[in-house]
Backbone as ProteinMPNN parsed JSONL, in Angstrom:
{"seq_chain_A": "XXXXXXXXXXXXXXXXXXXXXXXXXXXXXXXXXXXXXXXXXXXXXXXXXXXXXXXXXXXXXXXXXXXXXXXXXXXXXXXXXXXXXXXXXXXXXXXXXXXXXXXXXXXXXXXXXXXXXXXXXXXXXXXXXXXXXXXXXXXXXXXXXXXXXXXXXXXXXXX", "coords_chain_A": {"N_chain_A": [[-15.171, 2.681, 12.103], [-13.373, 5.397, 11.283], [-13.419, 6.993, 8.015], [-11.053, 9.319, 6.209], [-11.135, 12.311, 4.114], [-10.434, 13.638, 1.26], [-9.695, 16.631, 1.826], [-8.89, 16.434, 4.165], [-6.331, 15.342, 4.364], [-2.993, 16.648, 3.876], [-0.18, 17.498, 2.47], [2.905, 15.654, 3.338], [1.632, 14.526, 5.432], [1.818, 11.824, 7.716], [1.675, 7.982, 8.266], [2.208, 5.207, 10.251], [1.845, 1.599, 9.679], [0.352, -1.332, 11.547], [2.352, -3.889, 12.378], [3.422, -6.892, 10.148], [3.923, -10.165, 10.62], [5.762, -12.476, 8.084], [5.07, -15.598, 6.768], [5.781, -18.904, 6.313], [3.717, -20.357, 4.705], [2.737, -17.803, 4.339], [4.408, -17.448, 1.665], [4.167, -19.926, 0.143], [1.316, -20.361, -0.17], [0.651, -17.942, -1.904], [2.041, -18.106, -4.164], [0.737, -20.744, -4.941], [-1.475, -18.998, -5.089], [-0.897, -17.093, -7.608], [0.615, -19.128, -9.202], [3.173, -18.582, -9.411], [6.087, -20.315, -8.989], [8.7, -20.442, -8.939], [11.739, -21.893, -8.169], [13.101, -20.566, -6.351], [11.853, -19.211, -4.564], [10.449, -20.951, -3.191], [11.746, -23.743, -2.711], [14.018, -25.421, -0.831], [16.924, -26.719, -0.881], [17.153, -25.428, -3.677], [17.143, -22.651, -3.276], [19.019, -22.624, -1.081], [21.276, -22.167, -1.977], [21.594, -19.781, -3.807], [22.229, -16.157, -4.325], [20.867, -15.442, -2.133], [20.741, -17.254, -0.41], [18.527, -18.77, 1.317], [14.962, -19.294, 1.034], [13.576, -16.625, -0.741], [10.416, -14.287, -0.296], [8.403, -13.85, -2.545], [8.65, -10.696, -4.94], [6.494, -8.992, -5.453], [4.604, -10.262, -3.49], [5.402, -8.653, -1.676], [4.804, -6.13, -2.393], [2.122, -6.378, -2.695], [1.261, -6.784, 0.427], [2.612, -4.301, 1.087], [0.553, -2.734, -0.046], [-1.603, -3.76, 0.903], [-1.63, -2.961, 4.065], [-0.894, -0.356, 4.155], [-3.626, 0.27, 3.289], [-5.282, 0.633, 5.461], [-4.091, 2.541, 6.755], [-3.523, 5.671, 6.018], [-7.213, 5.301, 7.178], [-8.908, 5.636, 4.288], [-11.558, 7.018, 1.867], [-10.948, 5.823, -0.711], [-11.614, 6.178, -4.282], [-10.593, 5.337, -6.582], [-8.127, 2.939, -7.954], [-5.062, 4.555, -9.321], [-2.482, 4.481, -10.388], [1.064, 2.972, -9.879], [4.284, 4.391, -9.362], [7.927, 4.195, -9.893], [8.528, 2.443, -8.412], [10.758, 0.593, -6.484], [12.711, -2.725, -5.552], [13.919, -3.594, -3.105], [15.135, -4.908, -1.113], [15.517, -8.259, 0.028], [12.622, -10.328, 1.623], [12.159, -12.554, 3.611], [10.687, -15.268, 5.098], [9.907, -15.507, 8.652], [10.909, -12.367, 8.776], [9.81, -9.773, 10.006], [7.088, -6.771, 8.814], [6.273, -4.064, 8.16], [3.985, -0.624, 6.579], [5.097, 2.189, 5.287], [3.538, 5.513, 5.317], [3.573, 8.418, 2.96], [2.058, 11.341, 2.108], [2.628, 12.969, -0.376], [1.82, 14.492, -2.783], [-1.222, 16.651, -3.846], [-3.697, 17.366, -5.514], [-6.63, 18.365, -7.036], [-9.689, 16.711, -8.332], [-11.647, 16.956, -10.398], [-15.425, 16.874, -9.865], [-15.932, 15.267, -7.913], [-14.086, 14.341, -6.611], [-10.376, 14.162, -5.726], [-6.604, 14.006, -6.494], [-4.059, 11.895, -4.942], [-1.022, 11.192, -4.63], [0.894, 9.001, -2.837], [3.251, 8.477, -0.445], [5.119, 5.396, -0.252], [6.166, 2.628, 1.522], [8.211, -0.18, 2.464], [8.79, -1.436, 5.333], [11.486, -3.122, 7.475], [12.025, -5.844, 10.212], [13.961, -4.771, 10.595], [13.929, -1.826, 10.406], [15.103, -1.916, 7.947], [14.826, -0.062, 4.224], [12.187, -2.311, 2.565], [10.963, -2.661, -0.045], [9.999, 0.284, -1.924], [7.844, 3.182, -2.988], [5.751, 5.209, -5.427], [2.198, 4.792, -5.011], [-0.901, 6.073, -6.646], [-3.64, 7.425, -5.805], [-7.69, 8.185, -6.375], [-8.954, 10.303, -4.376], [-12.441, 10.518, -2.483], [-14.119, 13.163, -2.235], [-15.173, 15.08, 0.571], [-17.515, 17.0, 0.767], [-18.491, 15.946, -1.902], [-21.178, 14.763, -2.143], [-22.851, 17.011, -1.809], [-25.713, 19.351, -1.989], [-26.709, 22.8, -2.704], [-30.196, 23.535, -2.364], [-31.685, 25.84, -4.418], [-34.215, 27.205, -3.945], [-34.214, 27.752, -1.352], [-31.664, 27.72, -0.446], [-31.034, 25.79, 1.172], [-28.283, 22.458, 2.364], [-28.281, 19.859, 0.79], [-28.237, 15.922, 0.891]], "CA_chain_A": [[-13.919, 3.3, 11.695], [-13.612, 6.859, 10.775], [-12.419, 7.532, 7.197], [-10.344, 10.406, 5.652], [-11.533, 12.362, 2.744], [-9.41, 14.092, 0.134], [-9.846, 17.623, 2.632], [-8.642, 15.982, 5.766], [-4.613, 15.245, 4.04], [-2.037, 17.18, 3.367], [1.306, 17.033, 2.045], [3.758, 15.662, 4.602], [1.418, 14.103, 6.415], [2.316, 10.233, 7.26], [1.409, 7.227, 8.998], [2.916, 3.91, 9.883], [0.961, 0.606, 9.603], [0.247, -2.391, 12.123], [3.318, -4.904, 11.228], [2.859, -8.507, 9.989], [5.137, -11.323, 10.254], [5.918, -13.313, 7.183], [4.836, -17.138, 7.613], [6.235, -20.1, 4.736], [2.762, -20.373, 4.042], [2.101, -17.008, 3.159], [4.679, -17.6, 0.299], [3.405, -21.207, -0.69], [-0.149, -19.256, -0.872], [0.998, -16.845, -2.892], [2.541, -19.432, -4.927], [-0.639, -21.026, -5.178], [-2.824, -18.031, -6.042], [-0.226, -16.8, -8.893], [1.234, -19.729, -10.054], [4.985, -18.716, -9.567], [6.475, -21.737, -7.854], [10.126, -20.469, -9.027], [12.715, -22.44, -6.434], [14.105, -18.937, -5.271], [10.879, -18.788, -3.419], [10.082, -22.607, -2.822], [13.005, -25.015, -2.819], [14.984, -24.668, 0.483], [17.474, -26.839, -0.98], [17.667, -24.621, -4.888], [17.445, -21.448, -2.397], [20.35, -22.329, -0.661], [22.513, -22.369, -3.426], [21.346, -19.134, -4.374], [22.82, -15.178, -3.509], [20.015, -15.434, -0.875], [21.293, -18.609, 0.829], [17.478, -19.151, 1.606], [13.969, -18.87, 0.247], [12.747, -15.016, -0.419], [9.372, -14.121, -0.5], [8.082, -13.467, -4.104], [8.874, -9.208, -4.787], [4.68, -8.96, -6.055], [3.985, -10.367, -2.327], [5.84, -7.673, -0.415], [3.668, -5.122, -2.762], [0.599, -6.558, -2.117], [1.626, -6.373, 2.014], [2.459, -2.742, 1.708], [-1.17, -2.384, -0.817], [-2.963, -3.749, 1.948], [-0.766, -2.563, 5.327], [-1.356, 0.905, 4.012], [-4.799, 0.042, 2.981], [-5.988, 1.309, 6.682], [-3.571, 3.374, 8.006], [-4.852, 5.661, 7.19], [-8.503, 4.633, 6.473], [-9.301, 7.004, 3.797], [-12.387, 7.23, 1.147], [-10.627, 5.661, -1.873], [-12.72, 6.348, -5.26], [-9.917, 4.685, -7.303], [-6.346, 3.222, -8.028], [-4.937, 5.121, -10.534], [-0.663, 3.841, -10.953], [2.248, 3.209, -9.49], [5.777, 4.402, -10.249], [9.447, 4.462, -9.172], [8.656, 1.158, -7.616], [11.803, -0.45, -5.77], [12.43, -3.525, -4.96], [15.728, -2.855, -2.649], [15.639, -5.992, -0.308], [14.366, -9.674, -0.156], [11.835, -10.72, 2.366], [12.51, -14.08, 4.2], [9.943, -16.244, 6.472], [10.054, -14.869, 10.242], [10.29, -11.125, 8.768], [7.815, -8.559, 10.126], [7.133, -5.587, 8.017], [5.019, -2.581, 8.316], [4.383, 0.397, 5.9], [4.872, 3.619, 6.211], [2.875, 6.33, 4.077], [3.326, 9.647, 3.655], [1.604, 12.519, 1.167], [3.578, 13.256, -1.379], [1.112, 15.284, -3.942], [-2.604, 16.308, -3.948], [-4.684, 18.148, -6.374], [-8.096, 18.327, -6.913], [-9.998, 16.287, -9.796], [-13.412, 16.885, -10.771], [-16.538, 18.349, -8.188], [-16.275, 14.397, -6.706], [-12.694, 13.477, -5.599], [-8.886, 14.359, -5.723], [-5.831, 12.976, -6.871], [-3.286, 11.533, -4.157], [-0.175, 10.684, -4.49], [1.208, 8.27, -1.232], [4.879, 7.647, -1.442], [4.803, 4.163, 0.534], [7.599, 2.458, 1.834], [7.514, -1.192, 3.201], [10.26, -1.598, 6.431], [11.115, -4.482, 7.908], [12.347, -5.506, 11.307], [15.612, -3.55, 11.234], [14.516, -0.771, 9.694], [15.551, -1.367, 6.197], [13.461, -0.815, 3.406], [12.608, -3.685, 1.646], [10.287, -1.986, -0.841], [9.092, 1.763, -1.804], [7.804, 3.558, -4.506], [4.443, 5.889, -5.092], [1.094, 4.939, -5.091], [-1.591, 7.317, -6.485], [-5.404, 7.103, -5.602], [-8.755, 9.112, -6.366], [-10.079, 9.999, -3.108], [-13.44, 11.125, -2.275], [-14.373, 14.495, -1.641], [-16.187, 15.108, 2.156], [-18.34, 17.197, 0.569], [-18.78, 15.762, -3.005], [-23.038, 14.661, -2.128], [-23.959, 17.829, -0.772], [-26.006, 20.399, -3.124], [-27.215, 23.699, -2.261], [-31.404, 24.473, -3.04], [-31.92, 27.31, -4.998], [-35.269, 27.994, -3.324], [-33.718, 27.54, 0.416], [-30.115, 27.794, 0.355], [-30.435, 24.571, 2.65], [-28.135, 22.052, 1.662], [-29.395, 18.091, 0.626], [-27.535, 15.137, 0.261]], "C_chain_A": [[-14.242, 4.604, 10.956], [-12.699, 6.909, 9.514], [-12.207, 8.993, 6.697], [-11.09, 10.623, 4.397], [-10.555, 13.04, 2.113], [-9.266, 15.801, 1.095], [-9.537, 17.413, 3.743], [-6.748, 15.368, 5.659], [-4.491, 16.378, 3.862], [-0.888, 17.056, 3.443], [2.057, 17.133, 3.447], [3.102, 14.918, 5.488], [1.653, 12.646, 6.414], [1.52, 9.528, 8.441], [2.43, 5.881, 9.512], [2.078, 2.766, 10.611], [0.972, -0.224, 11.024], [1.549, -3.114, 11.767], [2.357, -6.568, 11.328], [4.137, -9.532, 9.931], [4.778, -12.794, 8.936], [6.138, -14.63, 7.427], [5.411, -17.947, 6.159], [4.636, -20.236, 4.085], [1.722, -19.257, 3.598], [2.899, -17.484, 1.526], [4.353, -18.723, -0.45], [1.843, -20.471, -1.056], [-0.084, -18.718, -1.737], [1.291, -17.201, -3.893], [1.193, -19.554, -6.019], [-1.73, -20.186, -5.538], [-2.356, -17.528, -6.972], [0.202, -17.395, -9.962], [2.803, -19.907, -10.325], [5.622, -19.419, -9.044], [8.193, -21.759, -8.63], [10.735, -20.688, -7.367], [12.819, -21.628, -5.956], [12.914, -18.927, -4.26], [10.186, -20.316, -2.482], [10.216, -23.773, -2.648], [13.699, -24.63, -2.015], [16.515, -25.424, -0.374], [18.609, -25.63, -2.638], [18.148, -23.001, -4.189], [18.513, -21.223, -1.507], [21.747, -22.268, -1.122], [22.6, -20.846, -4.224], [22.242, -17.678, -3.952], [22.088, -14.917, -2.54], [19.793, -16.24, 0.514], [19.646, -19.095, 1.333], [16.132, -18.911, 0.601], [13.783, -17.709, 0.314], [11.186, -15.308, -0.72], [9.117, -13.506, -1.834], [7.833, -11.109, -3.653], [6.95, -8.797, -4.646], [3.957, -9.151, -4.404], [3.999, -9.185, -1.348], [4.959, -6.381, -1.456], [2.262, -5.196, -2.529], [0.242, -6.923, -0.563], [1.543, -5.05, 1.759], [0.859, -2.07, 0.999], [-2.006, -2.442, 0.749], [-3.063, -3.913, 3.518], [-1.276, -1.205, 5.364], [-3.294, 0.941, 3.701], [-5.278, 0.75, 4.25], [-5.665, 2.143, 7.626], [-2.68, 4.577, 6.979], [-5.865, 5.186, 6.043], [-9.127, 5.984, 5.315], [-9.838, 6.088, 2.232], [-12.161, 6.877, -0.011], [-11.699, 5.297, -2.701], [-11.828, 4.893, -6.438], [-8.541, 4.67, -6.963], [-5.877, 3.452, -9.144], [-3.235, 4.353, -10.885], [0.099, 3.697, -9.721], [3.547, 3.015, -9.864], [6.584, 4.448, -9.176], [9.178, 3.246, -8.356], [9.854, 0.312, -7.378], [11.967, -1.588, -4.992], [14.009, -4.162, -4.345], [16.192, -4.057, -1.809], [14.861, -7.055, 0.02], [13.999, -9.556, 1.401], [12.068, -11.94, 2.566], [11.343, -14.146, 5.157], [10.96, -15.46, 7.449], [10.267, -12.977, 9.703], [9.334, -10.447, 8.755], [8.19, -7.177, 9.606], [6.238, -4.62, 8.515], [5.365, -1.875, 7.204], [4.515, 1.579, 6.261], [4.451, 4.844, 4.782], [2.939, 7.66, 4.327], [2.648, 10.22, 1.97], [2.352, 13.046, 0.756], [3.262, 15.09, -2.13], [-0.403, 15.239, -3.651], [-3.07, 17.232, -4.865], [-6.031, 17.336, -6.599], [-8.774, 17.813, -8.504], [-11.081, 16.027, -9.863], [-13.657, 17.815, -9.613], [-16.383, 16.696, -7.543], [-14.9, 13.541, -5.884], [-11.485, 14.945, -6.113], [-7.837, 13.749, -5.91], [-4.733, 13.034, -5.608], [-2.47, 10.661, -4.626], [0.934, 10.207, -3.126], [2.555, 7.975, -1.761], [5.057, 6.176, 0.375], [5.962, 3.15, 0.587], [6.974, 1.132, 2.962], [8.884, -1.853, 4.011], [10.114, -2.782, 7.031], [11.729, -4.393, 9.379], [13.689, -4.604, 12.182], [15.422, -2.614, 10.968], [14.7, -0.745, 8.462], [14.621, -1.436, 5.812], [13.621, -1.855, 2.369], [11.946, -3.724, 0.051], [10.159, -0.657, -0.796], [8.823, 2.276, -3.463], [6.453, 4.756, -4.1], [3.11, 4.969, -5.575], [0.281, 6.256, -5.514], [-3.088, 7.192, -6.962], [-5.983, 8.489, -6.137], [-8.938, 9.066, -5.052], [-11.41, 10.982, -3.268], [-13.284, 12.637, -1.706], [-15.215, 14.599, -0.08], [-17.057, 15.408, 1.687], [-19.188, 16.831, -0.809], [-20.541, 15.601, -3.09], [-23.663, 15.447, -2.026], [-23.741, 18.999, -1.862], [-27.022, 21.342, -2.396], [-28.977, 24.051, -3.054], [-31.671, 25.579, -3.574], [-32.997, 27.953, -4.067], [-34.675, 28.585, -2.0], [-32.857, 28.179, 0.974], [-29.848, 26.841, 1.297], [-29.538, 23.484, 1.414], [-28.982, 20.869, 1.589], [-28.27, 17.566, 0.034], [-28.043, 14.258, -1.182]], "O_chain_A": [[-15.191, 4.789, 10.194], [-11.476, 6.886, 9.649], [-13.133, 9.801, 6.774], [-11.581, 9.737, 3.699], [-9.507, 12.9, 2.744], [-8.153, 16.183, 0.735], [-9.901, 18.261, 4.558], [-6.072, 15.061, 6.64], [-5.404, 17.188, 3.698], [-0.39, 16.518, 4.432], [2.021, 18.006, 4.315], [3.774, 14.519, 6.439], [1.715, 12.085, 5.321], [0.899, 10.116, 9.326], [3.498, 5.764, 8.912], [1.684, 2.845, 11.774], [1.752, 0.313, 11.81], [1.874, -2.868, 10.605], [1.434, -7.088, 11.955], [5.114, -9.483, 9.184], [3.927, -13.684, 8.931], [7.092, -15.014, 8.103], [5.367, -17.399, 5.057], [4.534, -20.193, 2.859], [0.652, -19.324, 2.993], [2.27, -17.777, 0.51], [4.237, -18.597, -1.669], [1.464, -20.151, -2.183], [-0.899, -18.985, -2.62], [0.776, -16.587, -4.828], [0.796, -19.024, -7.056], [-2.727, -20.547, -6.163], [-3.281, -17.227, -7.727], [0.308, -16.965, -11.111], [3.459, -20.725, -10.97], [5.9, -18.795, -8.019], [8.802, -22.807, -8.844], [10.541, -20.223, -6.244], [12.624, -21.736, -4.745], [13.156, -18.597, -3.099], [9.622, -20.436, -1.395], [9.396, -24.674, -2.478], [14.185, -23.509, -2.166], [17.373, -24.553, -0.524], [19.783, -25.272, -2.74], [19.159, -22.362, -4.478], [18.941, -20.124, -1.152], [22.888, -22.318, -0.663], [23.449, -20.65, -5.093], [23.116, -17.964, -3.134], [22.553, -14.029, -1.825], [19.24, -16.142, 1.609], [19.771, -20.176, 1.908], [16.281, -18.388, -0.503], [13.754, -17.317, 1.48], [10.78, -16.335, -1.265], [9.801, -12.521, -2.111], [7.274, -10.485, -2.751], [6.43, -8.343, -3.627], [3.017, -8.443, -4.041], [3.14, -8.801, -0.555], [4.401, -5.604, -0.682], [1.458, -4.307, -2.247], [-0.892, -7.309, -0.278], [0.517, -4.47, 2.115], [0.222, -1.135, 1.483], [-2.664, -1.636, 1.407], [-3.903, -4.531, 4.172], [-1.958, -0.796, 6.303], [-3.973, 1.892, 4.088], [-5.848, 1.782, 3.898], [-6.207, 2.505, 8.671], [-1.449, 4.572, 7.004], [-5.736, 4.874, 4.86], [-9.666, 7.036, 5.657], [-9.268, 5.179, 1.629], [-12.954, 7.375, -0.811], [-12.568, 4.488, -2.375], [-12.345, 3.869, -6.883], [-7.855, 5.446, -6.298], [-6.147, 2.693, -10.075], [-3.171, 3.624, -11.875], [-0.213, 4.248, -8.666], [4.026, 2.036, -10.436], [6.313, 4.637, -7.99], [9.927, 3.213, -7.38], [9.974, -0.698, -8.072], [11.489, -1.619, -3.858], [14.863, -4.869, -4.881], [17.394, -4.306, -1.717], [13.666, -6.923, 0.284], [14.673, -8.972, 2.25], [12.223, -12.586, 1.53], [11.061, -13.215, 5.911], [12.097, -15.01, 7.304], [9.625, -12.236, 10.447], [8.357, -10.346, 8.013], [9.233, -6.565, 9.837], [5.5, -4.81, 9.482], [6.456, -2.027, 6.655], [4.154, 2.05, 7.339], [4.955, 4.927, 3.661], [2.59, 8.198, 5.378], [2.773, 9.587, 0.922], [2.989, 13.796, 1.496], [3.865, 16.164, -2.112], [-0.944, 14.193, -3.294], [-2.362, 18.231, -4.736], [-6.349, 16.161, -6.413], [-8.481, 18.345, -9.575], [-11.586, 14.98, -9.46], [-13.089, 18.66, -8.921], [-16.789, 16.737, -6.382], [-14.783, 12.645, -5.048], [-11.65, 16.073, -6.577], [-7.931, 12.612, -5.449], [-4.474, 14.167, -5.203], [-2.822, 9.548, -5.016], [1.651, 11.029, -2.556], [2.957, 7.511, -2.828], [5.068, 6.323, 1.598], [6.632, 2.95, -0.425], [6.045, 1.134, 3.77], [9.758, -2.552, 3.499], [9.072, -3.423, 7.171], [11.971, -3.292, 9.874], [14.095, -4.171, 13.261], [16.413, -1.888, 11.052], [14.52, 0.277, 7.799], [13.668, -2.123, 6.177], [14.556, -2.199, 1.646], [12.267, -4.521, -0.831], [10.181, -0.181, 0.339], [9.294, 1.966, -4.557], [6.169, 5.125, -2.961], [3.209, 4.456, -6.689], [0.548, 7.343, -5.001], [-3.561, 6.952, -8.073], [-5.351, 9.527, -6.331], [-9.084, 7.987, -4.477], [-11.444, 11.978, -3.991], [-12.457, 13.07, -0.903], [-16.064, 13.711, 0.008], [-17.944, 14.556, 1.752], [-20.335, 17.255, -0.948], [-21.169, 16.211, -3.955], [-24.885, 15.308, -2.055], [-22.74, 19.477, -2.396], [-27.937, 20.937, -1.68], [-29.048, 24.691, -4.104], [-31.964, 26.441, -2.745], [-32.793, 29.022, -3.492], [-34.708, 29.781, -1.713], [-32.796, 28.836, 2.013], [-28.888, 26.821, 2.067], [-29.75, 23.464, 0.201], [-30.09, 20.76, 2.115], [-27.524, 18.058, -0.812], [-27.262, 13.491, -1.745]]}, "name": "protein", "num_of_chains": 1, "seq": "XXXXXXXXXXXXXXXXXXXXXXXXXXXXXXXXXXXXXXXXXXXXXXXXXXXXXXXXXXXXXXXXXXXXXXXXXXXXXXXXXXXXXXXXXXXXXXXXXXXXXXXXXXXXXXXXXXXXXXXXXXXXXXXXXXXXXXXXXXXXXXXXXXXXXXXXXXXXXXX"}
């Protein structure tokens, strides 16, 4: 796989992910690796009683789908994760919904001699279209050329 470096974006540019369909046992998993086992997400009978008439998928799940949806599309050189703001969480996720993300370049500037700062504004759609999440993400990425130093004697470079 070929990744992106911080010199290979620019603003505007976007992608949109693979989708995934949401199974009952991602959200019992999820459950199970967090600990949140509130009915809204795990009681068909407390969930149907609810303004959701069914189980949703925990909000934290559908962020850590679009984290790691966008994670490869695109594949790019991340140094670090620095925040994320304006995070919305606009519409529940139900079993049998398939999502995808969609990422675009928001913001970039340059930070240090070995990366850049990126800001992704990331948006997690579901099968109609709506979004069901969005907000920004904003990474370090690597520089292409950050390894490479010029010899004084030479002028050749060296990684």
């Amino acid at each position: 796989m070929k990744y992106l470096h911080f010199e290979d974006v620019e603003v505007g540019d976007h992608w949109t992910s693979p989708s995934r369909t949401i199974l009952e046992s991602d959200i019992l998993g999820f459950a199970g690796l967090t600990g949140d086992f509130d009915p809204l997400h795990v009681d068909h009978v407390y969930a149907r009683e609810s303004p959701f008439g069914r189980p949703i998928a925990h909000g934290l799940f559908g962020l850590s789908l679009v984290a790691g949806l966008a994670s490869q599309c695109p594949a790019i050189r991340t140094l670090a994760f620095v925040s994320i703001t304006e995070w919305q969480f606009r519409n529940p996720m139900y079993v049998g919904d398939t999502v995808h993300a969609v990422t675009r370049v928001e913001e970039k500037r340059p930070h240090g001699r070995k990366s850049g700062m990126v800001t992704w504004r990331r948006e997690l759609v579901n099968q109609e279209g709506a979004i069901v999440q969005m907000g920004n993400f904003t990474t370090l990425v690597a520089l292409a050329r950050a390894g490479e130093r010029k010899s004084k004697a030479t002028g050749a470079k060296s990684a």
